[in-house]
C-alpha positions as CSV (number, residue, x, y, z in Angstrom):
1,X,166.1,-16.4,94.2
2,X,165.5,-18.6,97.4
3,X,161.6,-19.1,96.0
4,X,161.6,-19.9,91.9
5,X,164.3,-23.0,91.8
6,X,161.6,-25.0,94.5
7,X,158.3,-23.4,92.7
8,X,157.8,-26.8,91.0
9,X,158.0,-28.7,94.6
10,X,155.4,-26.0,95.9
11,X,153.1,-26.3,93.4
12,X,153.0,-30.2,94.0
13,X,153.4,-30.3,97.8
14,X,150.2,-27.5,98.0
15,X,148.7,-28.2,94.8
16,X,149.0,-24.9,93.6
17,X,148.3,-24.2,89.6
18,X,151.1,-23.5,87.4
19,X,149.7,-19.8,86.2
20,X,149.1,-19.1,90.3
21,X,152.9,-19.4,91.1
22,X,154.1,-17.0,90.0
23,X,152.2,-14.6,91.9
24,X,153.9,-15.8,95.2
25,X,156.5,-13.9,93.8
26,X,154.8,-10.9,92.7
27,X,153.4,-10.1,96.0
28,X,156.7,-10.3,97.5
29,X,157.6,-7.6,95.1
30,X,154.6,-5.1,95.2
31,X,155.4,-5.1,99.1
32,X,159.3,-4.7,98.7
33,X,158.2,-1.6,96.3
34,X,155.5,-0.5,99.3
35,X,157.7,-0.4,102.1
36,X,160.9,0.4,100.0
37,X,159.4,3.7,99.6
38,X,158.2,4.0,103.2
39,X,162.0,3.1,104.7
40,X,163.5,5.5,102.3
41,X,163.2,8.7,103.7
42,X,163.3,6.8,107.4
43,X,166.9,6.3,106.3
44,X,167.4,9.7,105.4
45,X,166.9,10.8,108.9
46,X,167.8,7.9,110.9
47,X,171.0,6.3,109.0
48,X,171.4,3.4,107.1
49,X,172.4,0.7,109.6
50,X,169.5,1.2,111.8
51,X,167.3,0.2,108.9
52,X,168.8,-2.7,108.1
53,X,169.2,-4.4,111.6
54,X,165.6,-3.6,111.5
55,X,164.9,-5.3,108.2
56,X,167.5,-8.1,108.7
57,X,165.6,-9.1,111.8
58,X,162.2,-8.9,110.2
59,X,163.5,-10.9,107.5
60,X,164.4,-13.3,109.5
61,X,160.9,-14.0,111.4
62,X,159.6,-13.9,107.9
63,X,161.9,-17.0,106.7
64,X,161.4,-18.6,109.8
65,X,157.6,-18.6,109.1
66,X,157.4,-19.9,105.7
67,X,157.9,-23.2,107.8
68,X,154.3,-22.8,108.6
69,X,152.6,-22.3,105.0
70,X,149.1,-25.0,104.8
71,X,148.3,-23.6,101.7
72,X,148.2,-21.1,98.7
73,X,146.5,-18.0,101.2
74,X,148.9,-18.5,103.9
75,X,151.8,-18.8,101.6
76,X,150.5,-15.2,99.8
77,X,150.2,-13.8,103.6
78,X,153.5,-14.8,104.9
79,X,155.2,-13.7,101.5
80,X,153.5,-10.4,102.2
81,X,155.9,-10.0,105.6
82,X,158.4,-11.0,103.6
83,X,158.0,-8.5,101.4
84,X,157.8,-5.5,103.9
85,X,161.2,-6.7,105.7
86,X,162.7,-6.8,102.1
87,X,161.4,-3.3,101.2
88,X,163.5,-2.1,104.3
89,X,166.3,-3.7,103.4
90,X,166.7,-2.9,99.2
91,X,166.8,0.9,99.2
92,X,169.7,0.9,102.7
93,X,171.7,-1.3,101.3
94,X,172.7,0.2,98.1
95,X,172.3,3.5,99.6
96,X,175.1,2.5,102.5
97,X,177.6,1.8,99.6
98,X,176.7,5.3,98.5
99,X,177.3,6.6,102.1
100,X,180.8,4.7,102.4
101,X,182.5,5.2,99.3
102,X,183.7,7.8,96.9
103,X,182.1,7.6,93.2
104,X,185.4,6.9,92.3
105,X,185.2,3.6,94.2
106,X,181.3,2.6,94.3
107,X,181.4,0.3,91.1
108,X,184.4,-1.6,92.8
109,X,182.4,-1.5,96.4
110,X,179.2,-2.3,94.5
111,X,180.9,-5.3,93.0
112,X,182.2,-6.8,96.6
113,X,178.6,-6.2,98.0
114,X,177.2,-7.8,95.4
115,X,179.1,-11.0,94.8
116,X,177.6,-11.7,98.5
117,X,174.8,-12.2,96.9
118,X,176.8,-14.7,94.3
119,X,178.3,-16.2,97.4
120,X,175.0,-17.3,98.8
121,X,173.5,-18.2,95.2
122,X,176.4,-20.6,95.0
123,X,175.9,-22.6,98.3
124,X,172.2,-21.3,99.2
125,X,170.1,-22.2,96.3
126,X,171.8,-25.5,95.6
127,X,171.5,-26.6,99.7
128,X,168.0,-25.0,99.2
129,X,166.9,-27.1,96.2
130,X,168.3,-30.5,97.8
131,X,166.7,-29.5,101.2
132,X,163.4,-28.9,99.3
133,X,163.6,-32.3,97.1
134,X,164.9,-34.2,100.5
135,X,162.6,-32.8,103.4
136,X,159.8,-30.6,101.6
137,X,160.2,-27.2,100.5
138,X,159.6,-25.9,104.1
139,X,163.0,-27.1,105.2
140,X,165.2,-24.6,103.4
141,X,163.5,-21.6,104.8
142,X,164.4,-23.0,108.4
143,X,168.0,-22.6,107.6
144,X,167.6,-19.5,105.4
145,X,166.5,-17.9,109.0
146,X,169.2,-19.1,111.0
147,X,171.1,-17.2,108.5
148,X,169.7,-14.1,108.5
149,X,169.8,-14.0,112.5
150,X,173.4,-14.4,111.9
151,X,173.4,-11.5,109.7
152,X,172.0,-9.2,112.1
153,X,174.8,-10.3,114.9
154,X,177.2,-9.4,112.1
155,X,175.4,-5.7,111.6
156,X,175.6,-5.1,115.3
157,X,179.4,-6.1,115.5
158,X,181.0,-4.9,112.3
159,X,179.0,-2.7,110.1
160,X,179.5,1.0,111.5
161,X,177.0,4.2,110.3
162,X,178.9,6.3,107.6
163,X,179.4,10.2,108.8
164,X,177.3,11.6,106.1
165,X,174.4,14.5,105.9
166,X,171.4,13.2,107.1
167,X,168.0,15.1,106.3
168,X,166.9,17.8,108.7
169,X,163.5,18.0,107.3
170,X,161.1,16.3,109.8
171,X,159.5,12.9,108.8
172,X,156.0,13.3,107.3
173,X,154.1,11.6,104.3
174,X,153.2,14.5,102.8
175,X,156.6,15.6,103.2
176,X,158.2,12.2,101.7
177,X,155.6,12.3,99.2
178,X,156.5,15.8,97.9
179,X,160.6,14.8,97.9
180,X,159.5,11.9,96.0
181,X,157.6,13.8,93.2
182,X,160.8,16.6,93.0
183,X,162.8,13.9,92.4
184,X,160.3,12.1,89.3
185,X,160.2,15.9,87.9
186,X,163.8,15.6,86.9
187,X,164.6,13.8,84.1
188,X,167.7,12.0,84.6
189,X,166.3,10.8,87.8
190,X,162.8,9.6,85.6
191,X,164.4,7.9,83.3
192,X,166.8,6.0,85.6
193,X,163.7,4.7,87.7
194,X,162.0,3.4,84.2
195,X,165.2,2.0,83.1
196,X,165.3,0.1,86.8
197,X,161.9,-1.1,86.2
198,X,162.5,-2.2,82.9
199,X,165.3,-4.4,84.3
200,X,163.2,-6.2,86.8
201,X,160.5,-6.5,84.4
202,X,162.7,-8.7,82.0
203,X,164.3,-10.4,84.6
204,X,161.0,-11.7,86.5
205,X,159.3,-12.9,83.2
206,X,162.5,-14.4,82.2
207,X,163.7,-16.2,86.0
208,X,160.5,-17.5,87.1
209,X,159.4,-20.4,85.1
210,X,162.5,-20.6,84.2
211,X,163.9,-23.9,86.6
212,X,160.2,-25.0,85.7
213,X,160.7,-25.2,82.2
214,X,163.7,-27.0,82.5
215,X,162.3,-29.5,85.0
216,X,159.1,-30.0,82.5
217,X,160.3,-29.5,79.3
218,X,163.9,-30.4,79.2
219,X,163.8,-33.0,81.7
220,X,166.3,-31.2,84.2
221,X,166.4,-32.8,88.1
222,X,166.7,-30.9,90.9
223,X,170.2,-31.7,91.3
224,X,171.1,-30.6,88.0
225,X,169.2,-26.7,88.4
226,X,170.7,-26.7,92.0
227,X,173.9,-27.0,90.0
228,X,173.3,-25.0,87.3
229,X,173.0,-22.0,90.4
230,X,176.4,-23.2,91.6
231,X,177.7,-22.4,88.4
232,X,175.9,-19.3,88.1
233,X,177.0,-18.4,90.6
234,X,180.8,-18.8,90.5
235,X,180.7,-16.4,87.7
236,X,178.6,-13.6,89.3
237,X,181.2,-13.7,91.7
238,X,183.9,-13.9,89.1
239,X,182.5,-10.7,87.2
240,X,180.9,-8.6,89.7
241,X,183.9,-7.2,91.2
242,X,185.8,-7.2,88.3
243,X,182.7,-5.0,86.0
244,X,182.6,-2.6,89.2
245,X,185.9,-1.6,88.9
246,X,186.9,-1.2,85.2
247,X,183.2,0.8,85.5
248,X,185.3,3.2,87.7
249,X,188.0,3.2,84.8
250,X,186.4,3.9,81.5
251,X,182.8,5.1,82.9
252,X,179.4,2.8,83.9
253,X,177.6,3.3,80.8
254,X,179.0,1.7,77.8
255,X,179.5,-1.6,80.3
256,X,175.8,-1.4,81.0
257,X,175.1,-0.9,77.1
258,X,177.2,-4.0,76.2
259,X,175.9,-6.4,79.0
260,X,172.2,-5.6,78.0
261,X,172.5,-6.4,74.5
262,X,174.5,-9.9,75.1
263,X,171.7,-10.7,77.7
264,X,168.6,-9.7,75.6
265,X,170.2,-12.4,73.0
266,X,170.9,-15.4,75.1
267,X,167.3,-15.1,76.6
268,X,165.9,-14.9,73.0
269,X,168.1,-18.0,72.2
270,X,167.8,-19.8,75.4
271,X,164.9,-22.4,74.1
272,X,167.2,-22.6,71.1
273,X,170.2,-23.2,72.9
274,X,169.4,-25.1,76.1
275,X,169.0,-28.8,75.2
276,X,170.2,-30.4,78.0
277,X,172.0,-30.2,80.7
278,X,175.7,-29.2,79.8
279,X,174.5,-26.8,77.4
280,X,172.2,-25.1,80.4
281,X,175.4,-24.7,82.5
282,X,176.9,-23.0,79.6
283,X,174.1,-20.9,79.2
284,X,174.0,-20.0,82.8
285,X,177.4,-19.3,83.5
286,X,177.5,-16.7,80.0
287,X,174.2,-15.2,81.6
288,X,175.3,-14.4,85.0
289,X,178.6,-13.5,83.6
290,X,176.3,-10.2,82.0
291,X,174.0,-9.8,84.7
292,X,176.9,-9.1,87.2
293,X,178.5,-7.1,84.2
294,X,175.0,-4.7,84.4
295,X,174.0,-4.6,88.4
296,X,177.2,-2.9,89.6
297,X,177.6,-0.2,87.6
298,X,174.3,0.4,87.6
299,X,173.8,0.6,91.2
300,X,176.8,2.8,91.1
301,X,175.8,5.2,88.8
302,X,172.6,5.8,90.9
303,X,173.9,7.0,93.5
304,X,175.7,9.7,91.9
305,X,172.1,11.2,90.9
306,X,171.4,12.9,94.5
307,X,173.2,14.4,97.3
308,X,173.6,12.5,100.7
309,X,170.8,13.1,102.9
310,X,168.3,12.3,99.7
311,X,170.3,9.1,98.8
312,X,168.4,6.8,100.4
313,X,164.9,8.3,99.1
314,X,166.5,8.0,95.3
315,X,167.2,4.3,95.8
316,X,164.0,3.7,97.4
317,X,162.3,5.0,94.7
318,X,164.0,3.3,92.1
319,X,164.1,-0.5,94.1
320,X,160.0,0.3,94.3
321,X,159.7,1.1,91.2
322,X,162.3,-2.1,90.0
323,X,159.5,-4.1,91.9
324,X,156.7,-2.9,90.5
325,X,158.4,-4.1,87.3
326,X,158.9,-7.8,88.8
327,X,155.8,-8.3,90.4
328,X,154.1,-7.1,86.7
329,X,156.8,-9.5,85.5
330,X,156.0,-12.3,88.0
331,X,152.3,-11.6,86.9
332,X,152.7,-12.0,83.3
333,X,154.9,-14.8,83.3
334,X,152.1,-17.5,84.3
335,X,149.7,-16.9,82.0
336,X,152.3,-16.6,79.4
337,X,154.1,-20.0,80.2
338,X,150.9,-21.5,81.1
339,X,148.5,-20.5,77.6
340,X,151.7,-19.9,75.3
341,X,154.9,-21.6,76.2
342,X,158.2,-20.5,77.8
343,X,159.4,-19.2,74.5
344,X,157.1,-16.7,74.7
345,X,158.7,-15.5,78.5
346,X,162.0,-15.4,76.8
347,X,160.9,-13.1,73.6
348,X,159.3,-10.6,75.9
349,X,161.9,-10.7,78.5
350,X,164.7,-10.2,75.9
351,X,162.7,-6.9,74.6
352,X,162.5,-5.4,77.9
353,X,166.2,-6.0,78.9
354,X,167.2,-4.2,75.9
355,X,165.1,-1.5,76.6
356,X,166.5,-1.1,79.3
357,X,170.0,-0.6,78.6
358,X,168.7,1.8,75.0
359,X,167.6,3.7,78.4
360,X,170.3,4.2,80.3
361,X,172.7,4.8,77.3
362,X,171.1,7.7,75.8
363,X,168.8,9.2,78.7
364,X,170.9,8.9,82.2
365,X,174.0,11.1,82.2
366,X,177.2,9.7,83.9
367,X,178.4,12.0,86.6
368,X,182.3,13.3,86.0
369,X,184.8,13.2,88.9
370,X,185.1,16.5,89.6
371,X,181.2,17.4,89.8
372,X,181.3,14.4,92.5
């Protein structure tokens, strides 16, 4: 999120190719999925909060070094450390709502947790995108680090470990590896970690040319995309909370059905629909409105599928595999855009999104209340 809105800026400031951005994000993602499954288990035995001071921190040195980027190979190897400090952190998070709250109450939790994320998407990327049009794209991720240090002060003060079951099993690849195959051999569990790959897939082929496009094609400034985030946004934050909680009402899945299928149609329309710039703000606004609709229940409904002290592995598994899916995505996407056009990203994205939610609906089972 911090990296596709300024990819245009990159690509000029290090004259990096068009087809070639896109994998700045896709190594970011295969190492998120690397070290996502190497922090899982870790958390298992150590507890959540532990893992992400650790990861909060690394993050932080990571941001702080993007300042420092000469080129396209030092860009790749910094996003690399990136990556590993974001692998700690994916799996633990979730996994911490799971440890906190009742499944009664994790779509609502899930909701708050994640209309942080809204929060800094509404004042972040916008400040990030002027930043990087103002003072170079280096300048944002200066600020970016500042705010993750804060973040760790924050863990250390006010975010306690949750009194669950943690593993007794003693920490060993061959071990993790073994826990992490049990858990593939059963299905529900294998078909939620394709349906969480599927997602990022669509998303990354869909998100990362996306400010591109509209720069290039549409004739979009800077200010106007930083905007269109604002607006984004304030309706991830409007829904997220909101979705989580009537999830805890009438059940995850059916919300998860309904927000895939009106998402795989705006991105099949959106070179359709988006003409200029009023009609991407409504266009942005209606598609963050169903991405927020789909991330909180879905998250929820996860981590119903294990017990406790395996919690952490299970979301591991799946955020790994979910990156696998982006970094495939963030592959793709270049040579698509690049060879074909962006209506090509949009087609594909919108087949995979849908997918997606065909998944969930008939192949992961919704946990009742009284088996939790």
């Amino acid at each position: 999120m911090i990296l596709s809105p300024i990819l245009p800026r990159i690509g000029d400031e290090l004259a990096i190719p068009d087809a070639l951005l896109g994998t700045l994000v896709s190594v970011y993602s295969i190492m998120v999925g690397v070290f996502a499954i190497l922090a899982g288990p870790v958390s298992d035995k150590v507890g959540r909060r532990q893992i992400l001071i650790l990861g909060c921190t690394s993050m932080a040195a990571a941001l702080f070094m993007h300042g420092f980027v000469t080129g396209y190979y030092s860009f790749i190897t910094v996003r690399i450390f990136a990556g590993c400090a974001g692998g700690m952190l994916s799996g633990a998070a979730v996994s911490y709502i799971g440890d906190y709250f009742p499944y009664e109450r994790r779509g609502w939790a899930t909701g708050w947790v994640m209309s942080g994320s809204a929060f800094g998407q509404i004042f972040g990327i916008p400040m990030g995108i002027l930043m990087a049009d103002r003072w170079g794209f280096r300048s944002p991720f200066y600020l970016f680090a500042i705010t993750m240090g804060l973040t760790v002060i924050l863990l250390f003060l006010r975010v306690p470990q949750p009194n669950v079951l943690r593993t007794k099993h003693r920490l060993s690849v061959s071990k993790a590896a073994a826990d992490y195959m049990a858990m593939l051999q059963r299905p529900d569990i294998a078909w939620a970690a394709g349906a969480y790959f599927m997602m990022f897939l669509g998303v990354s082929i869909f998100v990362i040319y996306l400010p591109t496009w509209l720069e290039r094609s549409v004739g979009l400034t800077g200010d106007q995309i930083a905007l269109m985030f604002v607006v984004g946004g304030v309706a991830n934050v409007l829904t997220g909370p909101n979705a989580g909680k009537l999830s805890d009402k009438i059940g995850r899945k059916g919300i998860i059905l309904m927000s895939c299928v009106g998402l795989s149609i705006l991105m099949f329309l959106t070179t359709q629909f988006i003409t200029g710039p009023v009609a991407a703000y409504v266009f942005f606004f209606f598609t963050m409105i169903l991405v927020a609709m789909r991330i909180s229940p879905f998250s929820a409904l996860l981590t119903a599928l294990v017990s406790d002290e395996r919690r952490g592995s299970l979301m591991s598994l799946t955020v790994a595999l979910g990156q696998v899916g982006f970094a495939l995505g963030g592959a793709v996407a270049g040579p698509l855009y690049a060879d074909i056009g962006y209506g090509s990203n949009t087609v594909l994205s919108a087949a995979f999104v849908l997918i997606m939610g065909l998944i969930v609906w008939f192949f992961v089972p919704e946990p009742s209340r009284e088996s939790d």
